[in-house]
C-alpha positions as a Markdown table, in Angstrom:
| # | Residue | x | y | z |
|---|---|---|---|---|
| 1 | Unk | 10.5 | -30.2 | -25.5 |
| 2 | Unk | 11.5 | -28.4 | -22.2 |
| 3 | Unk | 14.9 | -30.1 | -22.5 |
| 4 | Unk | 15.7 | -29.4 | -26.3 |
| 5 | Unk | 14.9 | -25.7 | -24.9 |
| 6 | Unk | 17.2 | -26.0 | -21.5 |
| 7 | Unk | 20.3 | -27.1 | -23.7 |
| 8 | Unk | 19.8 | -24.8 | -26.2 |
| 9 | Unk | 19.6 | -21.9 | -23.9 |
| 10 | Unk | 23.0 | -23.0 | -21.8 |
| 11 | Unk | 24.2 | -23.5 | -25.6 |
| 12 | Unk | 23.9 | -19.5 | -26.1 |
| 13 | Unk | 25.0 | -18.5 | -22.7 |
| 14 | Unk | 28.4 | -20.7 | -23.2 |
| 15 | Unk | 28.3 | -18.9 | -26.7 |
| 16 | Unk | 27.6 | -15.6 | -25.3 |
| 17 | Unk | 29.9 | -16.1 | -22.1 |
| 18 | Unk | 32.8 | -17.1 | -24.5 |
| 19 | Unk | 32.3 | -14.1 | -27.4 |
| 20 | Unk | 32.3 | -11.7 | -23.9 |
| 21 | Unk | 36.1 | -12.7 | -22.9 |
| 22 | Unk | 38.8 | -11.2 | -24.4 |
| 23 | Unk | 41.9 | -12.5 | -26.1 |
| 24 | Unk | 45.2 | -12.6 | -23.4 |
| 25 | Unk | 47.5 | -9.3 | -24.2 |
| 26 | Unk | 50.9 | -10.6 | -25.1 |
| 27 | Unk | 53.4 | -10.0 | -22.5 |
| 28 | Unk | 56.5 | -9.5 | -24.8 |
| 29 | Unk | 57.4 | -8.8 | -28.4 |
| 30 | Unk | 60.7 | -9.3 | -30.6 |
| 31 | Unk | 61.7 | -6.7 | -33.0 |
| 32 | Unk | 64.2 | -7.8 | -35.6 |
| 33 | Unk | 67.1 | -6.0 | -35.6 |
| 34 | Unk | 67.6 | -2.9 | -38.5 |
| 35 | Unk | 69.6 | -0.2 | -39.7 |
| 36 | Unk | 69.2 | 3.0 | -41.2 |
| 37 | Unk | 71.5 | 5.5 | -43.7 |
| 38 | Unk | 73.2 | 8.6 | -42.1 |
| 39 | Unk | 75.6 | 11.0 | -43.9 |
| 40 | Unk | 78.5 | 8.3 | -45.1 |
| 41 | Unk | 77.8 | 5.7 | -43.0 |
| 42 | Unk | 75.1 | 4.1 | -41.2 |
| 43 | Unk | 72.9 | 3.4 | -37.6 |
| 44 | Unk | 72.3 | -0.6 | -36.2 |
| 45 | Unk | 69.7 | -0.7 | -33.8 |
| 46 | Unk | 69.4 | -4.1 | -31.9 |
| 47 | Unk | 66.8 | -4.7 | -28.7 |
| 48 | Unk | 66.4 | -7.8 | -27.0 |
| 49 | Unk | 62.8 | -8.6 | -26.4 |
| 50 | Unk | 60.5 | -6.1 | -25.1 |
| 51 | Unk | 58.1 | -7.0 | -22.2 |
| 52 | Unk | 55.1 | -5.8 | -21.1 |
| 53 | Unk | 54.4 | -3.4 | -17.7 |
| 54 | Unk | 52.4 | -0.6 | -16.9 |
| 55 | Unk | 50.6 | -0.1 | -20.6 |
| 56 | Unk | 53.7 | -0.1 | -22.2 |
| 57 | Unk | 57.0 | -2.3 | -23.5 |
| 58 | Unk | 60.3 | -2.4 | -22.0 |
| 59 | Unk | 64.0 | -3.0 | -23.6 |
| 60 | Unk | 66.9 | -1.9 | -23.7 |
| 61 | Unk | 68.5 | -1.2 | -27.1 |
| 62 | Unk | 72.1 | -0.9 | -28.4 |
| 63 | Unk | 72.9 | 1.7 | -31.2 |
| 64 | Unk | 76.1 | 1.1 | -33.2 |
| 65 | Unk | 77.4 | 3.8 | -35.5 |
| 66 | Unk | 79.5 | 3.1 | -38.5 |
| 67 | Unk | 82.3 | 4.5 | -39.2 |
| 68 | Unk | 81.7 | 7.1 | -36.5 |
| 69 | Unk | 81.5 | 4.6 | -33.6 |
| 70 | Unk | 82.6 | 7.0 | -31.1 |
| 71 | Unk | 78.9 | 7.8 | -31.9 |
| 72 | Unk | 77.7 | 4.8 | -30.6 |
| 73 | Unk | 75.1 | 3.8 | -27.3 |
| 74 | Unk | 73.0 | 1.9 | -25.4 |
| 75 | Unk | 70.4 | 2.4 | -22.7 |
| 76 | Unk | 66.8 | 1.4 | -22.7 |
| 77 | Unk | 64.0 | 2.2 | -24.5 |
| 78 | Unk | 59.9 | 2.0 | -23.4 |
| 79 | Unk | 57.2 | 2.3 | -26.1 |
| 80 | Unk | 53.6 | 3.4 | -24.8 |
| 81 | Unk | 50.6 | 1.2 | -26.3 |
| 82 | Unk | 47.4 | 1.0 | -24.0 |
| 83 | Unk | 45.7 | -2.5 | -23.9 |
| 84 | Unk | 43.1 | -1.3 | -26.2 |
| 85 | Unk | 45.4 | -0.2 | -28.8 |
| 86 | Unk | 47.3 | -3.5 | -28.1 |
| 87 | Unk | 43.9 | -5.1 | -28.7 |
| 88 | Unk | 43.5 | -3.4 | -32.0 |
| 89 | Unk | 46.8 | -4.3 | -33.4 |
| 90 | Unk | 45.9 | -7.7 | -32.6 |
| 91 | Unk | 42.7 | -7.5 | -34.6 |
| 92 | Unk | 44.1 | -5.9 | -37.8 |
| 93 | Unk | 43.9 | -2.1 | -37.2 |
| 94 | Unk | 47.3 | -0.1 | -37.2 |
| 95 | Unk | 48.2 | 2.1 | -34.5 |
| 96 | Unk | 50.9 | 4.8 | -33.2 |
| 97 | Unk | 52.5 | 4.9 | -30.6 |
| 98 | Unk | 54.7 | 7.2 | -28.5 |
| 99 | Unk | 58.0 | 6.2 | -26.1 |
| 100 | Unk | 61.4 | 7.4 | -25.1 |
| 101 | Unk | 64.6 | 6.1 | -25.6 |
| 102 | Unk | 67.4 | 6.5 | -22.3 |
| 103 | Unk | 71.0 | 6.7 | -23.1 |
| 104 | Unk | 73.0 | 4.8 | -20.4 |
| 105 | Unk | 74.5 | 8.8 | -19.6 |
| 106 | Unk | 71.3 | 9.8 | -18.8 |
| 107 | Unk | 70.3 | 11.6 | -22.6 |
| 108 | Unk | 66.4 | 11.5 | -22.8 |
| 109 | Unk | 65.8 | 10.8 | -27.3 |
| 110 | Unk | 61.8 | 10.6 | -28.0 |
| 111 | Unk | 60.2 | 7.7 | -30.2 |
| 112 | Unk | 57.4 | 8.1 | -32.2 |
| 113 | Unk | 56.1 | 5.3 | -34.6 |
| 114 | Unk | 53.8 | 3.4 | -36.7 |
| 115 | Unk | 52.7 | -0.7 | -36.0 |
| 116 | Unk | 51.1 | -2.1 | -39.2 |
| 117 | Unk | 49.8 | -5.7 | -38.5 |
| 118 | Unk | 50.6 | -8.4 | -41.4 |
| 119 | Unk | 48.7 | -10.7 | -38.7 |
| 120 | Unk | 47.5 | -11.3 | -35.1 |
| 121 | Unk | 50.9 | -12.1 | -34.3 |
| 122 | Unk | 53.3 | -9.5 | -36.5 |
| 123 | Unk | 53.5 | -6.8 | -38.4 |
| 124 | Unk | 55.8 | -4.1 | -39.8 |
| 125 | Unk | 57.1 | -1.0 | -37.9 |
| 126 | Unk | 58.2 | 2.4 | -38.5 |
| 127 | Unk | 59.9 | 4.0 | -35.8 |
| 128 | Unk | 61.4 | 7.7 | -35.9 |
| 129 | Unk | 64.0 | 8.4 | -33.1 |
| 130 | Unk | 65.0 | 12.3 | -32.3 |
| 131 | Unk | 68.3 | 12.4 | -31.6 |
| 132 | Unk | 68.5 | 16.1 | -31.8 |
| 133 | Unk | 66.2 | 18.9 | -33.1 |
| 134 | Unk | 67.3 | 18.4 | -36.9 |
| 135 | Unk | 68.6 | 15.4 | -36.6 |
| 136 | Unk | 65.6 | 12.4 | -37.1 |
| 137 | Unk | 66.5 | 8.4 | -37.6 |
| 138 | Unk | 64.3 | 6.8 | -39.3 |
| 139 | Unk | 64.1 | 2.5 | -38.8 |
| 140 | Unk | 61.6 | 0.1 | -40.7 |
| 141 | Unk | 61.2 | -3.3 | -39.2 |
| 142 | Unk | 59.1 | -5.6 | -38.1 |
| 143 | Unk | 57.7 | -7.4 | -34.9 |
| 144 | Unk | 56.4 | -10.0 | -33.8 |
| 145 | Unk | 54.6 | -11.1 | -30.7 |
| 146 | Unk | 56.2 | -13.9 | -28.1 |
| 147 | Unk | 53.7 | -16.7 | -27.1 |
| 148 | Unk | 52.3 | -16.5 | -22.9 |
């Protein structure tokens, strides 16, 4: 009887020591590439993968403007998202986040956007870039999360 009891208390502690660890934050995300409508023509916004540092995510990104592509840039881009909104993402919730956008001359934009999770793994995004006081880009996308 004292051994049934033994095993079935280190039974609940492994139970209760595994439920107490968290799930790993992924270190980097992919975002597909998009596009959005301007007046007569239109913005393609491509990033490489974004990795994790300081509560945040890294790229850079690459803007190309058509047919105005003397309008066109790159730099890099950082998103802010805290490990417990990262955490909530990953278990369903949807969450904003806030970032800014460097043009390689130095031009600071800010990002603002949305993350809806389809899964634990990716979801949709909205993001809204300022590129001056009137002028607001709009991109819809999606992401999804790069295995450890």
């Amino acid at each position: 009887m004292l051994r049934r009891q033994l095993a079935l208390l280190c039974a609940l502690a492994a139970i209760a020591g595994a439920a107490e660890t968290p799930p790993a934050l992924p270190e980097s995300v992919a975002v597909a590439p998009t596009k959005t409508s301007i007046y007569i023509g239109t913005v393609s916004l491509t990033m490489p993968v974004f990795t994790r540092s300081s509560g945040g995510f890294e790229s850079s990104y690459t803007a190309r403007v058509f047919p105005y592509f003397f309008f066109s840039e790159s730099g890099t881009l950082r998103v802010e998202v805290s490990d417990e909104q990262l955490g909530r993402l990953i278990a369903g919730t949807p969450i904003e986040f806030s970032g800014r956008a460097v043009r390689s001359d130095g031009a600071v934009r800010s990002v603002t956007g949305r993350a809806a999770p389809d899964d634990a793994d990716s979801g949709r995004l909205k993001v809204r870039v300022s590129v001056t006081r009137r002028i607001e880009l709009v991109f819809d996308t999606t992401y999804e999360f790069h295995p450890q």
